[in-house]
N, C-alpha and C positions, 0 to 999 in steps of 0.2 A: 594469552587471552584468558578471561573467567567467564567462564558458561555456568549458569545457572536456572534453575527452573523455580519459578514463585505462583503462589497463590495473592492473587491482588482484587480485593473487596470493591464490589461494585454496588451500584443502588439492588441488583438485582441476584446479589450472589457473589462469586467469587473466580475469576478470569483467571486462567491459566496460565501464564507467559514466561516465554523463553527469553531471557536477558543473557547478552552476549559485549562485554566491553575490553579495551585494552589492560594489561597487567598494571603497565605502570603509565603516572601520569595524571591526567584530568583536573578539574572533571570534564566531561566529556557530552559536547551537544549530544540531547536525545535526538532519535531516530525512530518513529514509531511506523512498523513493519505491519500494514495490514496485508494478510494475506490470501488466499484464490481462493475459490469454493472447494474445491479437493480438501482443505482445510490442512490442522498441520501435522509434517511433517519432516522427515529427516532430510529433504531436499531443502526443503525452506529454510530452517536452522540451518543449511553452511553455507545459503544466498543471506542469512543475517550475519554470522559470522565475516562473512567476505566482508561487507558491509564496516562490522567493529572494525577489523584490522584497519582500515583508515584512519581512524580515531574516533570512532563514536562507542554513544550509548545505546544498544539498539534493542529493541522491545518488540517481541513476537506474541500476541496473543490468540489465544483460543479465542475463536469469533463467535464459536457455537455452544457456550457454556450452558446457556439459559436451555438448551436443548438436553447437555446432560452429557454432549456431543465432543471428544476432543479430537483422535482421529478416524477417520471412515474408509480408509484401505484403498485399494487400487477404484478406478471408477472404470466397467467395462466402458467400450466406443459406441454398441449398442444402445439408444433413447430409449429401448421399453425397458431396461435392467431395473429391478430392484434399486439395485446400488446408485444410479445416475438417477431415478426419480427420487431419491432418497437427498442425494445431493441439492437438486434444485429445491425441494421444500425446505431444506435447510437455508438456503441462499433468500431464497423468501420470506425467512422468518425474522429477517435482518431488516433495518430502515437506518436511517443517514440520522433521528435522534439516538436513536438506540444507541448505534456506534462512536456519537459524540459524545453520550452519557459517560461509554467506558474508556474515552479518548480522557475524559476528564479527570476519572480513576485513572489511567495509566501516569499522567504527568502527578497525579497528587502522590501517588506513592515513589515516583521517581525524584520529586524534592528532596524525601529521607534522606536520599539514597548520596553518600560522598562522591563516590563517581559521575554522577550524573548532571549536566547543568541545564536545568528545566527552564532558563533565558530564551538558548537559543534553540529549538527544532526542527527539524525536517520530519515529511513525513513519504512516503512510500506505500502503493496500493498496487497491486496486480488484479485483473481480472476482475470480479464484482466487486473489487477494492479499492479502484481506481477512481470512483464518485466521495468515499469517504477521504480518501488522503486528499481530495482538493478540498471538501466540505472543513475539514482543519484546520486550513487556514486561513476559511473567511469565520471560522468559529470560536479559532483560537488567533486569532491574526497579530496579537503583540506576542508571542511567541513561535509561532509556525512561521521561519522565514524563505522555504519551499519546499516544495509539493511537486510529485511526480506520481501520473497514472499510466500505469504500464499497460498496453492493451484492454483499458477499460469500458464497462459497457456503466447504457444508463446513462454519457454522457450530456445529452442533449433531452433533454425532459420538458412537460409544460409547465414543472414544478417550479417556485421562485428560489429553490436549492440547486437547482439544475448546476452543473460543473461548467457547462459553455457559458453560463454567467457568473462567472467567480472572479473575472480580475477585475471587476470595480469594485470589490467588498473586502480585496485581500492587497494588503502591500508584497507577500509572498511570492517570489516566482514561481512561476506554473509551468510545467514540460511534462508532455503528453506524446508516450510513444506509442504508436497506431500501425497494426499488423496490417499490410497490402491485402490481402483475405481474411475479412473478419465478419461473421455472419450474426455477432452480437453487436457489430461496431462497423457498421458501412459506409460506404465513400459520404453518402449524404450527411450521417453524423459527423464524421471527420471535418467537415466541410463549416458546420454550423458551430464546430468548438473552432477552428476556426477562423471562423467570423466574430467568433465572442472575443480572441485575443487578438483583433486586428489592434493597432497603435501603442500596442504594450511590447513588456522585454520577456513577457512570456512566450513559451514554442511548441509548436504542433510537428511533430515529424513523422512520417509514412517511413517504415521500415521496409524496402523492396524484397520482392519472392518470400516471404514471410508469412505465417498465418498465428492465428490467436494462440499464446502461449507459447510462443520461438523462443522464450528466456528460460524455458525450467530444463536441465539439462535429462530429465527424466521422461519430457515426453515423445510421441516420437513425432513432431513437430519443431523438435529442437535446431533451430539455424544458427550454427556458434559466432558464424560471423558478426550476427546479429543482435546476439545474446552478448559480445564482448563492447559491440557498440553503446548495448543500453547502459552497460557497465561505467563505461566511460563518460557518456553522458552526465548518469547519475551522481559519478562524484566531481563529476565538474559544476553542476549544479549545487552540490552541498559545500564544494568546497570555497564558491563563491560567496554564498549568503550564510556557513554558519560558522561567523567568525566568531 
């Protein structure tokens, strides 16, 4: 595998991202990795890495440049913490154009790039991440040909970007994995994304005894059974649509 770290020019400055793809081969569907509000980290780079060894091109960036922001350290479990208010005004200072803008930068410098084939994409979101990797591919929809939100919140908005209405603007498959306990992300959202993929070959799946963030093996909400299920899911989803 080649791991790399780049600086990549946005309208607004210059993103940070971790690029992770195979030695030999390619080129290689991108893979664009957005990820949680804890922001990045050495967990996340070897859930991208996992990810390349399948054969992709996978792209981790700094979500919080514009902030100045690349990682922010452990987040106590405590709501009044410095560090956890600190986190969510971060999370706040994000919007679904913003993140297109730099969606945009990420594949134009990935054309460069010999290993990378910017034809075909997928895209991957966890946690406040998971409304951007669907928003991809009704944004980029001749290239994003699926999309997965991993216990994402924000789902279900009054907004006409809202992700419960994404599979009539995207030919992309859509697979949406949803914690049994999630207090960003409750039975009634679940319910109305949902409803938005009823007669499509997109899927809504409830992960049982689970709660918000059971895939990072770092928290200690970590349910492995569940974290190897999304595993699987995931590349059986890329491995479908990114031929």
């Amino acid at each position: 595998m080649i791991d790399q770290q780049v600086e990549i020019p946005t309208k607004d400055g210059k993103t940070t991202t971790f690029i992770t793809h195979p030695e030999r081969g390619g080129p290689f569907p991108v893979i664009i990795f957005y990820m949680d509000a804890p922001a990045i980290r050495e967990e996340l780079r070897d859930m991208a890495r996992r990810l390349g060894t399948s054969g992709y091109y996978v792209m981790l960036p700094n979500m919080y440049y514009r902030a100045g922001v690349m990682e922010i350290g452990p987040i106590p479990p405590d709501p009044e913490s410095p560090e956890r208010k600190r986190m969510f005004e971060l999370m706040g200072s994000l919007s679904i154009p913003l993140v297109m803008e730099d969606t945009k930068a990420l594949l134009a410098y990935a054309e460069g790039q010999k290993a990378a084939n910017t034809k075909i994409v997928g895209t991957v979101g966890y946690c406040m991440s998971g409304r951007y990797a669907v928003n991809a591919a009704t944004h980029f929809p001749d290239r994003v040909k699926a999309a997965a939100s991993v216990y994402g919140v924000q789902l279900a908005t009054d907004q006409p970007d809202s992700p419960h209405l994404a599979a009539g603007k995207t030919k992309a498959e859509l697979y949406f994995a949803c914690a049994e306990t999630d207090v960003y992300a409750p039975q009634e959202v679940i319910d109305k994304v949902t409803a938005g993929m009823k007669g499509t070959k997109n899927e809504v799946e409830v992960y049982p005894g689970t709660h918000h963030g059971f895939a990072f093996p770092k928290r200690p909400v970590y349910h492995r059974d569940a974290a190897e299920r999304h595993w699987e899911r995931l590349l059986a989803l890329y491995r479908r649509n990114l031929l």
